[in-house]
C-alpha positions in Angstrom: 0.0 0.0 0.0 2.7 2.8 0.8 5.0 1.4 -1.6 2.1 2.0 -4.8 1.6 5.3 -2.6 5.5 6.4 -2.9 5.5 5.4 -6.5 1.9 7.5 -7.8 3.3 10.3 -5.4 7.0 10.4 -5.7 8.2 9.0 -9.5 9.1 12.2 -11.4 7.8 15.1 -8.9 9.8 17.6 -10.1 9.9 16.7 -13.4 7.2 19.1 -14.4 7.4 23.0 -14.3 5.5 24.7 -11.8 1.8 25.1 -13.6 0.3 28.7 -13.6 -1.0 30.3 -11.3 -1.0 28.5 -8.2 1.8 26.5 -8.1 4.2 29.7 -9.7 2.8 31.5 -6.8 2.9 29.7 -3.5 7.0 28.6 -4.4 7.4 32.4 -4.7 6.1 32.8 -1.7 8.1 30.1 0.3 11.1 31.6 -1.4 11.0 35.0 -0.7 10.4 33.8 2.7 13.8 32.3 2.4 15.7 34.9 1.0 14.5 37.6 3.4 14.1 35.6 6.2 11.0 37.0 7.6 8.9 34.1 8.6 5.8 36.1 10.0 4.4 37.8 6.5 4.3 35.6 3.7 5.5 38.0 0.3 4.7 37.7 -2.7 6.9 40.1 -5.7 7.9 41.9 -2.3 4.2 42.5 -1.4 2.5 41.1 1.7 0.9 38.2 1.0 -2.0 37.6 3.6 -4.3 35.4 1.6 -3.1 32.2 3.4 -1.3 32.2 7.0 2.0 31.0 6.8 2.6 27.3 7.8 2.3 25.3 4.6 4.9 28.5 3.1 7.3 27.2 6.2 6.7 23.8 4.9 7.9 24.8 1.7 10.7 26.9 2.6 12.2 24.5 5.0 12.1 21.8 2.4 13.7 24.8 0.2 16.8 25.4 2.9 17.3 21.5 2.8 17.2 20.8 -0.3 17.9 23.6 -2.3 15.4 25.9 -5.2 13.5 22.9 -7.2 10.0 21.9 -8.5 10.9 18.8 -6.5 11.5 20.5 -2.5 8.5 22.8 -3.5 6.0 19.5 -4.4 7.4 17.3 -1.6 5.3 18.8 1.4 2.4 17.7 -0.2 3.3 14.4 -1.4 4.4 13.8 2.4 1.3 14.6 3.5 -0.6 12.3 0.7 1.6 9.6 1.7 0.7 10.3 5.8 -3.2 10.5 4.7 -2.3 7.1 3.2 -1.5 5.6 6.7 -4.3 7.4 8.6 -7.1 6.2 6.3 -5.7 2.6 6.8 -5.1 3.4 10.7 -8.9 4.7 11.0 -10.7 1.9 8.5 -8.9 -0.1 10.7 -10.0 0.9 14.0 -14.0 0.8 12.1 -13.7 -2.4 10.0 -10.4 -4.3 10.2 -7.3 -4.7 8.1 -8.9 -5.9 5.4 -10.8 -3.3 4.8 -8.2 -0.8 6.0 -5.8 -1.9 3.3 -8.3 -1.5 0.5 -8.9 1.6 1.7 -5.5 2.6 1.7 -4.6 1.6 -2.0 -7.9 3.3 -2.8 -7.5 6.9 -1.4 -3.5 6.3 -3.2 -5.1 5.4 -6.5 -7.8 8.2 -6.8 -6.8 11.1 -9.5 -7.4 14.1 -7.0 -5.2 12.7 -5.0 -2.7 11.7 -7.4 -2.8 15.5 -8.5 -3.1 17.4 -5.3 0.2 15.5 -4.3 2.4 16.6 -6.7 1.3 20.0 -6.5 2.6 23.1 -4.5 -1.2 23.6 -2.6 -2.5 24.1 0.1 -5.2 21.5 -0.1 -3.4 18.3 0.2 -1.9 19.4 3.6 -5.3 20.6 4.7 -6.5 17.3 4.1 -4.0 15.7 6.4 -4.8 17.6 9.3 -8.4 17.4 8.4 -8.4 13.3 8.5 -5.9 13.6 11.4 -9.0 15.7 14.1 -11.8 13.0 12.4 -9.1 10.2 13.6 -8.6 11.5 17.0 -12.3 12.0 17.2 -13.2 8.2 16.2 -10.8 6.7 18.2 -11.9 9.1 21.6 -15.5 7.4 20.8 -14.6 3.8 20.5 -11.1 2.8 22.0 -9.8 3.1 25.2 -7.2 5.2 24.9 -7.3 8.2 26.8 -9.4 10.7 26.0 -8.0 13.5 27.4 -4.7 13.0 24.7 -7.5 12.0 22.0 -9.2 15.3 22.5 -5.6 16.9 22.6 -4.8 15.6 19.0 -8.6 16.6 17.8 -8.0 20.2 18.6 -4.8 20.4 18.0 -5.0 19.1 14.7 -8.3 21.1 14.0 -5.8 24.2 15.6 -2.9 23.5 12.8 -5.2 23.1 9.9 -6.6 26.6 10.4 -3.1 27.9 10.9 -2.7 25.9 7.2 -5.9 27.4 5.6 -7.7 29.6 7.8 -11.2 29.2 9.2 -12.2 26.1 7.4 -9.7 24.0 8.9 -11.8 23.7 12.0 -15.6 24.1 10.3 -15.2 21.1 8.2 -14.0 18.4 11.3 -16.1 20.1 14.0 -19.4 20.7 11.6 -18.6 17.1 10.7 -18.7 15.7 14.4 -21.8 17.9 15.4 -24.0 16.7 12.2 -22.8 13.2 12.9 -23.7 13.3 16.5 -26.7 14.9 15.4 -28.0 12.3 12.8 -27.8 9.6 15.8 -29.8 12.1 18.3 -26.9 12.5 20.7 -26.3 15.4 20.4 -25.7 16.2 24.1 -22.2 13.5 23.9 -20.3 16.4 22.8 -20.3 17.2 25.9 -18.0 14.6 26.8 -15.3 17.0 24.7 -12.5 18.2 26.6 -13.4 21.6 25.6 -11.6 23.4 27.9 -8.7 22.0 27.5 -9.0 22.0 23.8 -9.8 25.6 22.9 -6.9 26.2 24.9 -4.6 24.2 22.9 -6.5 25.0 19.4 -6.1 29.0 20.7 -2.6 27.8 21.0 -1.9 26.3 17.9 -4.2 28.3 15.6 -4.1 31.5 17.0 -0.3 33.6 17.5 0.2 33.9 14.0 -3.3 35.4 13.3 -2.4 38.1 16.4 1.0 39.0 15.4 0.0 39.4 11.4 -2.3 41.7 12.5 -0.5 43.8 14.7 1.8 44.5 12.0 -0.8 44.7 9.6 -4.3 45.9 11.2 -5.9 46.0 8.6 -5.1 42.3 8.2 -8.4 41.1 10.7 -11.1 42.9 8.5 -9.7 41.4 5.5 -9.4 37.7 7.5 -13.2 37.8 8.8 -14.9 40.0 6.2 -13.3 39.6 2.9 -12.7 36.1 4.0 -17.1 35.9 4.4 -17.6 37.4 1.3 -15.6 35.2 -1.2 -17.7 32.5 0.4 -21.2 33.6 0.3 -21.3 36.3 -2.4 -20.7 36.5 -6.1 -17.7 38.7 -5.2 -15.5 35.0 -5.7 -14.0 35.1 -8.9 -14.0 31.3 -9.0 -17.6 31.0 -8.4 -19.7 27.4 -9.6 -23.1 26.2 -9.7 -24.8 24.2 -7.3 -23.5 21.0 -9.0 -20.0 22.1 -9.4 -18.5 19.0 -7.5 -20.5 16.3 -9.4 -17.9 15.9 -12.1 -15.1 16.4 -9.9 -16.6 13.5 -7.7 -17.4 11.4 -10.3 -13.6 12.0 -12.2 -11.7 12.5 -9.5 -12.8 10.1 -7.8 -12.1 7.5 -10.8 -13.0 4.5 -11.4 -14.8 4.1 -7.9 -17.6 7.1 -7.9 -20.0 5.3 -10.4 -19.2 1.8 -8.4 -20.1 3.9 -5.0 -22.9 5.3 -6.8 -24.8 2.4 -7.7 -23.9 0.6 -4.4 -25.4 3.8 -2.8 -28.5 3.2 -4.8 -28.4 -0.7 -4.1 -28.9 0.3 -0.1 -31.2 3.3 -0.3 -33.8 1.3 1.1 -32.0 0.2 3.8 -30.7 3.8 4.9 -32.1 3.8 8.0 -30.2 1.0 9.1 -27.1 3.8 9.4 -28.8 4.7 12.8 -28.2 1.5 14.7 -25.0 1.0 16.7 -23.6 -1.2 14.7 -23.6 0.8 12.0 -22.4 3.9 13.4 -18.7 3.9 11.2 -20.6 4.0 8.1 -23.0 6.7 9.3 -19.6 8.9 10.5 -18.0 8.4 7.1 -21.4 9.1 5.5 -22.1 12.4 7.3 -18.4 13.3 6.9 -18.1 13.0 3.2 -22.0 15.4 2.9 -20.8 17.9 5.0 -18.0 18.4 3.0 -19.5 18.5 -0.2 -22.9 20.4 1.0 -20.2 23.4 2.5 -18.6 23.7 -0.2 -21.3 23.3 -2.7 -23.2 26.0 -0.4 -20.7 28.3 -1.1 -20.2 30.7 -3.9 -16.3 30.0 -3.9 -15.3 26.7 -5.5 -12.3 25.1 -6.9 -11.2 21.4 -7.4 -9.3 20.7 -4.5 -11.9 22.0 -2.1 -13.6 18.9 -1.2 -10.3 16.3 -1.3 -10.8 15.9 2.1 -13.7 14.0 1.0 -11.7 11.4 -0.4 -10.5 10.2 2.9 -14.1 9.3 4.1 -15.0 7.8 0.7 -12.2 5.9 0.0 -12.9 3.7 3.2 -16.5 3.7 2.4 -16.0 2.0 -0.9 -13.3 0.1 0.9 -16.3 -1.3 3.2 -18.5 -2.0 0.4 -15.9 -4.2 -1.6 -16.5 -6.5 0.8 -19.9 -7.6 -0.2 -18.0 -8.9 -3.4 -16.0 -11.5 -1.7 -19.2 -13.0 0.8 -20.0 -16.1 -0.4 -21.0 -18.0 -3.2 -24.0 -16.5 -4.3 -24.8 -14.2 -7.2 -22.5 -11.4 -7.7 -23.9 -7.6 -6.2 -25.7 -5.6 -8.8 -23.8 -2.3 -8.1 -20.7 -4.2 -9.7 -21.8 -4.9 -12.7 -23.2 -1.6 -13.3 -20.6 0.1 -12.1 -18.1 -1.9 -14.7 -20.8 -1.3 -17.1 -21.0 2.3 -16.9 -16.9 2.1 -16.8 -17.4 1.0 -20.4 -19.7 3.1 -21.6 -17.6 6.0 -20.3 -14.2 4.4 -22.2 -16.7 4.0 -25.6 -16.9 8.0 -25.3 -13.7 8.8 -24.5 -12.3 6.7 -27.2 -14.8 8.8 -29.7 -14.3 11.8 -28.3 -11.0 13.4 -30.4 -14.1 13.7 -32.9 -15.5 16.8 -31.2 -12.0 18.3 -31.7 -12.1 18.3 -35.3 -15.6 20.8 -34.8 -14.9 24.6 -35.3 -16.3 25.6 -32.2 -14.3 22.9 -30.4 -11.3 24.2 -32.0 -12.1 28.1 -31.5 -12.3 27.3 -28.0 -9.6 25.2 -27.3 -7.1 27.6 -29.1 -7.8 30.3 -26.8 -7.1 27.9 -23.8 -4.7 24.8 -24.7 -1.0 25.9 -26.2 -0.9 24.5 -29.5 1.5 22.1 -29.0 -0.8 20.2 -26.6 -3.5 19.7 -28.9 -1.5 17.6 -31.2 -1.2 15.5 -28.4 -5.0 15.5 -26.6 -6.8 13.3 -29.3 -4.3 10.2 -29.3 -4.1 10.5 -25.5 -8.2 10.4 -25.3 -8.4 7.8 -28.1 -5.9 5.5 -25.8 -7.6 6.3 -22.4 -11.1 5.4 -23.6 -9.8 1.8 -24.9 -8.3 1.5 -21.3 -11.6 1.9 -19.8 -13.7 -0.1 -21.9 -10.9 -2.5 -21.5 -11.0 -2.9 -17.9 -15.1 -2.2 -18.3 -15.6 -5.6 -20.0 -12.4 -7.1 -18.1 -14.5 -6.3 -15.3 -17.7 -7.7 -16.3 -16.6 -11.2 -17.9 -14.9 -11.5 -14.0 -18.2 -10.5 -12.9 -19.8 -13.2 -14.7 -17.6 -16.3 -14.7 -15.9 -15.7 -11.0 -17.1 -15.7 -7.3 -16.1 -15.6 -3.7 -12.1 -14.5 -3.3 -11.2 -14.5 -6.5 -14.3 -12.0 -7.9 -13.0 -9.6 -5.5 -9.9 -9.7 -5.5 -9.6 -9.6 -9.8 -11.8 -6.3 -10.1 -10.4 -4.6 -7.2 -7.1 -4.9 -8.9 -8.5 -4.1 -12.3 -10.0 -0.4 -10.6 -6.5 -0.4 -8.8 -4.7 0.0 -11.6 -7.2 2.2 -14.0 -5.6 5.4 -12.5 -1.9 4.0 -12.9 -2.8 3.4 -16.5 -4.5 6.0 -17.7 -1.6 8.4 -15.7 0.9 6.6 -17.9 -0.8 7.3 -21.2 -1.4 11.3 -19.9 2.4 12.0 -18.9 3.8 13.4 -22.4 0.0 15.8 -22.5 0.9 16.7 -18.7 4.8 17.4 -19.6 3.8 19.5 -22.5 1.0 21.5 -21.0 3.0 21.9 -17.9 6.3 23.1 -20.4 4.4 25.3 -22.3 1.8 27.3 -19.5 4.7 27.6 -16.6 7.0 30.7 -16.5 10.2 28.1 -16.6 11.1 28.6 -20.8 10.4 32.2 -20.6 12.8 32.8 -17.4 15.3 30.2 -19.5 15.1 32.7 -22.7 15.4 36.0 -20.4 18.7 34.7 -18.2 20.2 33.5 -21.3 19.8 37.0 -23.3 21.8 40.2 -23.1 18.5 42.2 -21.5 18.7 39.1 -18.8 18.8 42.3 -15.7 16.4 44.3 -17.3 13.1 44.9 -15.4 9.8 43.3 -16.4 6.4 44.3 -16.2 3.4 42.5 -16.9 0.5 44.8 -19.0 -2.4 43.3 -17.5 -0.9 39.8 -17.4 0.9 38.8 -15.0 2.7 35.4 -14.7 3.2 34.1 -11.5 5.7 31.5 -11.6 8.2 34.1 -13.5 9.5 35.5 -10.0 10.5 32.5 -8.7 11.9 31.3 -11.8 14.2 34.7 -12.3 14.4 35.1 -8.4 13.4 38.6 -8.2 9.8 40.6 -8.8 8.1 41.3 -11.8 6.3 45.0 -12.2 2.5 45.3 -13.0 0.6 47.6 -15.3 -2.8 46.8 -13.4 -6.5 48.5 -12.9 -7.0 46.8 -9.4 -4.0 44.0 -9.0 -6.6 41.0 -9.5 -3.7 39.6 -12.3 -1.4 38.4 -9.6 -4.4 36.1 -8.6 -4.0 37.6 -4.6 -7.5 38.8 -3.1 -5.3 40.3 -0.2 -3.4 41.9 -2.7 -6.5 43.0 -4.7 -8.5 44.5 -1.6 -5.2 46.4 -0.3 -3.9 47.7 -3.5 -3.9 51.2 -3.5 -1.9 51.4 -0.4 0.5 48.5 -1.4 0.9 49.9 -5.1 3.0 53.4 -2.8 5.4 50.2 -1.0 6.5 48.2 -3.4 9.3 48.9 -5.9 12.0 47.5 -8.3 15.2 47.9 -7.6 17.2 48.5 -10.7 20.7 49.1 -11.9 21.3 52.2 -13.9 24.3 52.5 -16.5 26.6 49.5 -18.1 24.9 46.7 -18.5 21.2 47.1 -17.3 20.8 51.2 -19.2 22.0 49.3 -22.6 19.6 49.2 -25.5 18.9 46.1 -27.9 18.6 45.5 -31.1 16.7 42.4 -32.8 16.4 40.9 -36.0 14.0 38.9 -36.8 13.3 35.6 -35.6 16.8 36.0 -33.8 17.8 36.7 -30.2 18.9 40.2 -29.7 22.3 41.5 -30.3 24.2 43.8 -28.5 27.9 43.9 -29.7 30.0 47.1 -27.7 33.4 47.9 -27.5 35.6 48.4 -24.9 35.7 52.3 -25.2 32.0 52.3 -25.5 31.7 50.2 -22.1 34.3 52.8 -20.4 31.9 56.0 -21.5 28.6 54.3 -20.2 27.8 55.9 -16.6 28.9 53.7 -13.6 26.2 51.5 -12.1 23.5 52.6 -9.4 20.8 51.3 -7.5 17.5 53.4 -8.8 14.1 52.2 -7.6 11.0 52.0 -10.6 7.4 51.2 -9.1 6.0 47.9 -8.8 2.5 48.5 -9.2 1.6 50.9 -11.7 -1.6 51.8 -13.8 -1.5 52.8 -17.9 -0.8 56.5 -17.5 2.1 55.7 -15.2 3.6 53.0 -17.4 3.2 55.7 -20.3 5.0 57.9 -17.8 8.1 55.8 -17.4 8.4 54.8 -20.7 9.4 58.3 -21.6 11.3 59.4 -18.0 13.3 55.7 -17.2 17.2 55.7 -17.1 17.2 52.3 -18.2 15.3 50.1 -20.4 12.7 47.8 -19.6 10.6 44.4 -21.0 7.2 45.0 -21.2 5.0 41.5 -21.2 1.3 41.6 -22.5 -1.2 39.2 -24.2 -1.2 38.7 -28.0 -4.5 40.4 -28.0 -3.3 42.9 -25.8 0.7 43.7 -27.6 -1.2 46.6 -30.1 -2.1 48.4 -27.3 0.7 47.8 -25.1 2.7 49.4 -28.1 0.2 52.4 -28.1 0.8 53.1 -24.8 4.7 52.9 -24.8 4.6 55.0 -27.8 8.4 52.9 -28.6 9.4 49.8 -28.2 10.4 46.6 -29.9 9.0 42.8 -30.1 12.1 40.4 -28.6 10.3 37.0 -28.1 6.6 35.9 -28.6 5.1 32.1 -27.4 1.4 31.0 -28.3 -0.6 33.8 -25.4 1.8 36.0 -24.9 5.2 38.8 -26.1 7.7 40.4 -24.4 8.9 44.0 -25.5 11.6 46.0 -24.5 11.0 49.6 -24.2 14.4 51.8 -24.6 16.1 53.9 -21.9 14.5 57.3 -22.3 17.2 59.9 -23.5 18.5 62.7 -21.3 18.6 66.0 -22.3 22.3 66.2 -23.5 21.7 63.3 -25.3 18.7 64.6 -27.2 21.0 68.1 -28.2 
């Protein structure tokens, strides 16, 4: 189980970029946390970052200082924490149903795509996830074993204490709405007041709490954004990754691959005996039930959604499914109905991936998926779909001729390997796609192209497009031509901006090497050949100081007032009117969604006579 675990978590973590925005972001983060050795404000381009407190950023930066600047030390806090959620789903499907059971459960939360992702990424969520499975665990094993509670209730709220140090209030609504609507649904609701809870706001204040205090005594402005700003991106349209109501049903029913439409159907297959859930002995089913609805109701509920929100679903689920698998392998009799639909749908869904590079070849398809997709990953999508939809229906009809010739031991034990290794598969088939899209969307070639050029110390500034993985890739902040700051993807950032913009500043050298002016040719790098008598007349270097955060007019301003040149980087769409603004400057390097431009040193006075 942890050996499959190291391999889907581990194998070729840093071999992709950091992927826009988030992952570019939250490295930056841990590394100027690094470099400047303040470890109370998170920064972002030199700009307090208060989005997220700061623990998984010391996660990040001490895997940084002991392993050194690499997609790998960035991704490896959360493929520890994968791998740990690996041992507490066992430890706690254990503790409910036995090690049978526990070690499904195990290989089935390690084989799941969400987790697969949310492993190797730099997030938050994974770690959240941890801490979240570690209060439910504490919880369970304070209701039914005999260890002592007092240390039981210790870990609950001081797990619950660290996760909202990880990711802010949420960290203790999930577990502690989860354990009230549990305790609820079997009308004993008065047992939680058998909760050290004394003792355990004290440690949760202690865990949860300094960092919160001491941001906002430096920042005090930091407590309105925490509560209020913090309310509003959950219940109003404000969120600028808002969903529908039924957001999370394809991102249960993906990923949670292959074993959503088998949970499904077995859900179906005991409707009728849902009631059942309330009797004592079926009180670990009820928990994980109520657990994983809580978690999907909040977050559906809410106006805020991404992906990775409701992983710590998967935790829950995982054993759940676990549970059910072992109504495959009772007896002799006739094989569960839930399994052979749920193979069936499995190939039905590989029949329609399989046809799916089809759609690509409509005109809508293809307007759409040029605006979004680099064109070097499409070339690759349709052979990639074409082979994951004959895995499916593979395993799909693998499944059901098991299902109809086999029984007892070996029924179960040949389609719960066959699901195993759907995920294994199919991320086998996706890795050139993933290494191409990753290649082609990160910041890495473009910070290659810029170090390697002669305008490699030239300031850059994003035109209403900002790349967030380029400051950690160059090690030093990027400038933005912005309307509100929304572009560097930071609500803090966004809300604060007008104060922040007078703050923040690049710090330049002026004369030699970073006042010099460029010339290209086309479809060539830029020249810039000088001679030694030139180099002695050029103005000694010194440190000047250009804005950070600027709006049009200013940008238009310091195209025509800078002592030394800059790189201007704007959409495709957007590079005509970039150009109108900065009145003069010249194309260096364009990729599929984007060009840079360098705008010359403006000329002094002597030099203009």
């Amino acid at each position: 189980m942890l050996a499959a675990a190291a391999c889907l978590f581990f194998v070729g973590l840093g071999s992709l970029a950091l992927v826009e925005p988030d992952e570019g972001r939250n490295a930056e983060v841990a590394r100027e946390m690094l470099a400047s050795g303040d470890w109370l404000i998170p920064h972002f381009d030199t700009i307090p970052y208060l989005d997220k407190p700061a623990m998984f950023f010391w996660l990040v930066a001490g895997s940084f200082r002991m392993w050194g600047l690499s997609e790998w030390a960035a991704r490896l806090p959360s493929a520890l924490a994968a791998t740990a959620t690996v041992f507490l789903s066992w430890l706690l499907a254990k503790r409910m149903f036995g090690g049978r059971v526990a070690f499904r459960a195990g290989l089935v939360w390690a084989t799941s795509p969400l987790v697969i992702a949310f492993a190797r990424l730099v997030i938050f969520d994974m770690t959240l996830t941890f801490l979240v499975t570690a209060a439910l665990t504490c919880f369970w094993f304070r209701e039914t074993s005999d260890f002592p509670q007092r240390w039981l209730d210790a870990g609950l709220f001081g797990a619950m204490g660290l996760a909202t140090f990880e990711k802010g209030p949420v960290g203790f609504i999930l577990p502690l709405l989860s354990i009230v609507a549990y305790q609820a649904a079997r009308g004993r609701f008065r047992d939680l007041k058998r909760l050290h809870w004394g003792m355990g706001l004290v440690i949760f204040a202690a865990t949860g709490l300094p960092w919160f205090v001491s941001t906002s005594i430096r920042h005090p402005e930091f407590l309105r954004y925490a509560l209020w700003e913090t309310w509003l991106r959950f219940a109003s349209a404000s969120a600028r990754r808002s969903g529908g109501p039924f957001y999370y049903v394809p991102v249960f029913l993906g990923g949670f691959l292959p074993w959503s439409f088998f949970l499904l159907f077995a859900a179906w297959n005991h409707l009728k005996k849902w009631k059942a859930l309330k009797d004592e002995a079926h009180k670990a089913e009820l928990f994980l039930v109520v657990t994983a609805a809580v978690i999907f109701v909040f977050f559906s509920i809410g106006r805020s959604k991404l992906p990775g929100y409701v992983l710590p679903a998967m935790a829950p689920l995982s054993i759940l499914i676990a549970r059910v698998w072992e109504d495959v392998g009772f007896g002799d009799g006739d094989r569960p109905d839930w399994l052979t639909a749920g193979f069936g749908a499995l190939l039905a869904l590989g029949l329609l991936t399989a046809a799916a590079p089809q759609l690509l070849h409509a005109a809508s398809v293809q307007a759409l998926a040029a605006r979004k997709i680099p064109p070097q990953v499409l070339g690759v999508i349709g052979p990639s779909l074409f082979s994951s939809g004959v895995i499916l229906a593979a395993l799909g009809a693998l499944g059901r001729n098991l299902a109809a010739r086999r029984r007892g031991k070996v029924l179960s034990l040949g389609t719960f390997a066959a699901l195993a290794l759907t995920t294994p598969l199919l991320l086998v088939r996706w890795i050139q796609p993933l290494r191409t899209y990753a290649e082609a969307s990160s910041s890495r070639q473009l910070s290659r192209t810029v170090l390697a050029s002669p305008e490699r110390e030239l300031p850059i500034y994003g035109y209403y497009y900002f790349r967030t993985g380029l400051p950690f890739y160059l090690s030093r902040p990027v400038g933005l031509v912005t309307a509100g700051a929304g572009e560097t993807t930071s609500n803090y950032i966004s809300s604060e901006w007008p104060s922040l913009r007078r703050q923040a500043f690049l710090r330049v050298q002026s004369g030699n090497a970073a006042a010099t002016g460029a010339d290209t040719t086309s479809g060539g790098a830029p020249q810039r050949d000088k001679g030694l008598a030139q180099q002695a007349s050029e103005p000694a270097r010194r440190e000047i100081d250009l804005p950070l955060l600027i709006d049009a007019d200013e940008l238009q301003a310091l195209a025509r007032s800078s002592p030394v040149p800059f790189l201007v980087m704007a959409r495709n769409t957007h590079v005509a009117q970039a150009a109108q603004t900065l009145g003069r400057a010249d194309l260096l390097w364009t990729a599929w969604d984007y060009s840079i431009l360098e705008v010359p040193a403006a000329r002094s006075k002597g030099d203009a006579k």
